[in-house]
N, C-alpha and C positions, 0 to 999 in steps of 0.2 A: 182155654180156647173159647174164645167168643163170638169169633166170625165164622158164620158156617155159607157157604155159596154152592146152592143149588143151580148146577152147567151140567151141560157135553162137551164132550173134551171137543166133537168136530165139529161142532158151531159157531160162524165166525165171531159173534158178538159174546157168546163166552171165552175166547183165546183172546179178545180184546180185553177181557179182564183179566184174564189170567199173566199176561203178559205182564201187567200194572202188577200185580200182586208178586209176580216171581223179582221182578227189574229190584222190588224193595225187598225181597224174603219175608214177606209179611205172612207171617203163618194164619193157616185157615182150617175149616175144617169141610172138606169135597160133597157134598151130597149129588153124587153123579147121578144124573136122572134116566131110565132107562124103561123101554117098553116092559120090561121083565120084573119090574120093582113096584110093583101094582099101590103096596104100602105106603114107599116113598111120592108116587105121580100124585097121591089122593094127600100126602102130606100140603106137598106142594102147594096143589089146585086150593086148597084152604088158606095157603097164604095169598096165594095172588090169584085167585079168578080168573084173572087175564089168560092164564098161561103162558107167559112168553120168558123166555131167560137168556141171559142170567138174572137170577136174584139174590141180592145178601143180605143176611141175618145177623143182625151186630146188638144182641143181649135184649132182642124182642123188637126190632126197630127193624121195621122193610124197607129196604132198598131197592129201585128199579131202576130198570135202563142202565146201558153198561158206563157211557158217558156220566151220567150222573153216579154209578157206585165209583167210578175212580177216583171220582171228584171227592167224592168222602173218605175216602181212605186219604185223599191226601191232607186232608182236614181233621181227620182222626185217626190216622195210624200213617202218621208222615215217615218217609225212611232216608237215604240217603238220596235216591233219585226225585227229585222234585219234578212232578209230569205236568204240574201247571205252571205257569210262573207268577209270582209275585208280582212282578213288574204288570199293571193290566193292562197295555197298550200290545208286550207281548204275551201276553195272554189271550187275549182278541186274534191275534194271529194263530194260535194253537188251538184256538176252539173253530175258528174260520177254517182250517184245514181237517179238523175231525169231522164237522157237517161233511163237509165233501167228500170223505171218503166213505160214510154212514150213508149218505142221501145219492149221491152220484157215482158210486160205485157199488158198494156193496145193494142198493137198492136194484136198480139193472142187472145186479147179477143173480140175485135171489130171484128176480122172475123168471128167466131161463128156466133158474135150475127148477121151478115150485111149477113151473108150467109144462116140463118134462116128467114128473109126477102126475099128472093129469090123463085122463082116458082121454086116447086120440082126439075121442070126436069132440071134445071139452076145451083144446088147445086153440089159443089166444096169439096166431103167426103173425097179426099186425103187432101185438104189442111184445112180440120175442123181437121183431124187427127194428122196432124201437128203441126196445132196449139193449141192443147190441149196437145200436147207430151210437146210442147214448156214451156205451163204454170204452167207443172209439172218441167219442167228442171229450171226454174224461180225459183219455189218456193222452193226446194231446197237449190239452189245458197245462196237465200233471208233466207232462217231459218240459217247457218251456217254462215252466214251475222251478222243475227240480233242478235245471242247467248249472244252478250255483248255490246249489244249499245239498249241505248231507244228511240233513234227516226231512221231516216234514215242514216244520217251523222255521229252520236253520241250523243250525250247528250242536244245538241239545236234542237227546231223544226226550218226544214229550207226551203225551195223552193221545197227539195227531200220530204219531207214528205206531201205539197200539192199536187206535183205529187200523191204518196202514194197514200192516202187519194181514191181517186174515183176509183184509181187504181185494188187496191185490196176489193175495195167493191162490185164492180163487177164483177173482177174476179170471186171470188169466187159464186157470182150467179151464172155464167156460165159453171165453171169448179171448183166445190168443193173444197179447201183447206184441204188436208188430213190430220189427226192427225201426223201423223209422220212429221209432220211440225211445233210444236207448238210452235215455239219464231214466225213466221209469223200471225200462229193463234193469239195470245199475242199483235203481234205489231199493227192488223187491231182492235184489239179490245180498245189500246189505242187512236187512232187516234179514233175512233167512238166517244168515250167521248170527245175527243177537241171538247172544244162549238165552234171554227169555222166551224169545218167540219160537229158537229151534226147542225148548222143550216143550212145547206146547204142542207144536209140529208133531214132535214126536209123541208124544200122549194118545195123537188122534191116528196117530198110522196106522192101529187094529180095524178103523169104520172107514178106511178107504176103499171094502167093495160094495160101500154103499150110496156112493156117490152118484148120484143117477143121470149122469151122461157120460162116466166113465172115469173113475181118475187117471191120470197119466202115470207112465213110468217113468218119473222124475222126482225132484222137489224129495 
């Protein structure tokens, strides 16, 4: 075992890897990171400073950012599922679609939720405001997007759609997917059934009362 990837199972941009890595059975080894593992946090914090995860460990070599460790696994532990494509004209379209759900979705939602963590008096309402206008102008964009394509890119699940995937599942926790969106509604609802993503889903369903506006009884 060589690959070790220090995640939480309920963080979006760790189930973005995780997805990448389950779609190909690419064995790994979990270093799940936890307020309780004081040993592992200080492991961590010595490899990356930054703090931010996921990070992967591939025989002494750091990896960072969840887009970029996918990209290396598919460069060095390629599997059946190809998440980039070879062809670079569609590859530009698959990395076009991972920004946007990285930067224009999951960013907007993260503030919600990181600004509901905040002592009242510390809460930022123009920019909740914002970014909720935001993940309506998203989702839009994304329904007249998806009217003829079944994954993100088109017709292959690819790198855009592991983005996807945690993307839009929490979004929509946070800031409802209206009916007047229904190819978006349609698209989070196929991603839920990819058993990559539903296991992932399910990994993280022990740290749903910890979602701090509530998770729902659904999903």
């Amino acid at each position: 075992m060589t690959l070790k990837l220090y995640a939480h199972p309920f963080s979006s941009y760790c189930q973005k890897v995780l997805v990448a890595l389950y779609e190909n059975g690419t064995p790994f080894e979990w270093r799940a990171l936890s307020p309780d593992n004081r040993q592992l946090a200080e492991e961590f914090a010595a490899l990356w400073p930054i703090k931010r995860f996921p990070l992967l460990i591939d025989e002494g070599r750091t990896v960072i950012e969840s887009t970029v460790i996918i990209e290396y696994l598919g460069l060095h532990y390629p599997g059946p599922v190809p998440l980039v494509p070879e062809d670079r004209r569609a590859a530009i379209e698959v990395r076009t679609m991972d920004r946007f759900f990285d930067n224009y979705l999951s960013t907007p939602q993260q503030k919600i939720v990181f600004d509901a963590l905040r002592p009242e008096a510390e809460r930022d309402a123009r920019g909740v405001a914002d970014a909720r206008a935001m993940l309506d102008t998203a989702y839009g964009w994304l329904d007249r997007t998806m009217a003829d394509r079944t994954w993100a890119a088109g017709e292959h699940f690819s790198l855009a759609d592991c983005a996807a995937a945690p993307s839009l599942f929490y979004a929509d926790w946070t800031h409802r997917i209206d009916a007047a969106f229904p190819h978006v509604i349609a698209y989070r609802k196929r991603l839920l059934a990819r058993p990559s993503f539903a296991r992932a889903v399910d990994e993280a369903r022990p740290y749903r009362p910890f979602f701090p506006l509530g998770a729902p009884d659904r999903d």
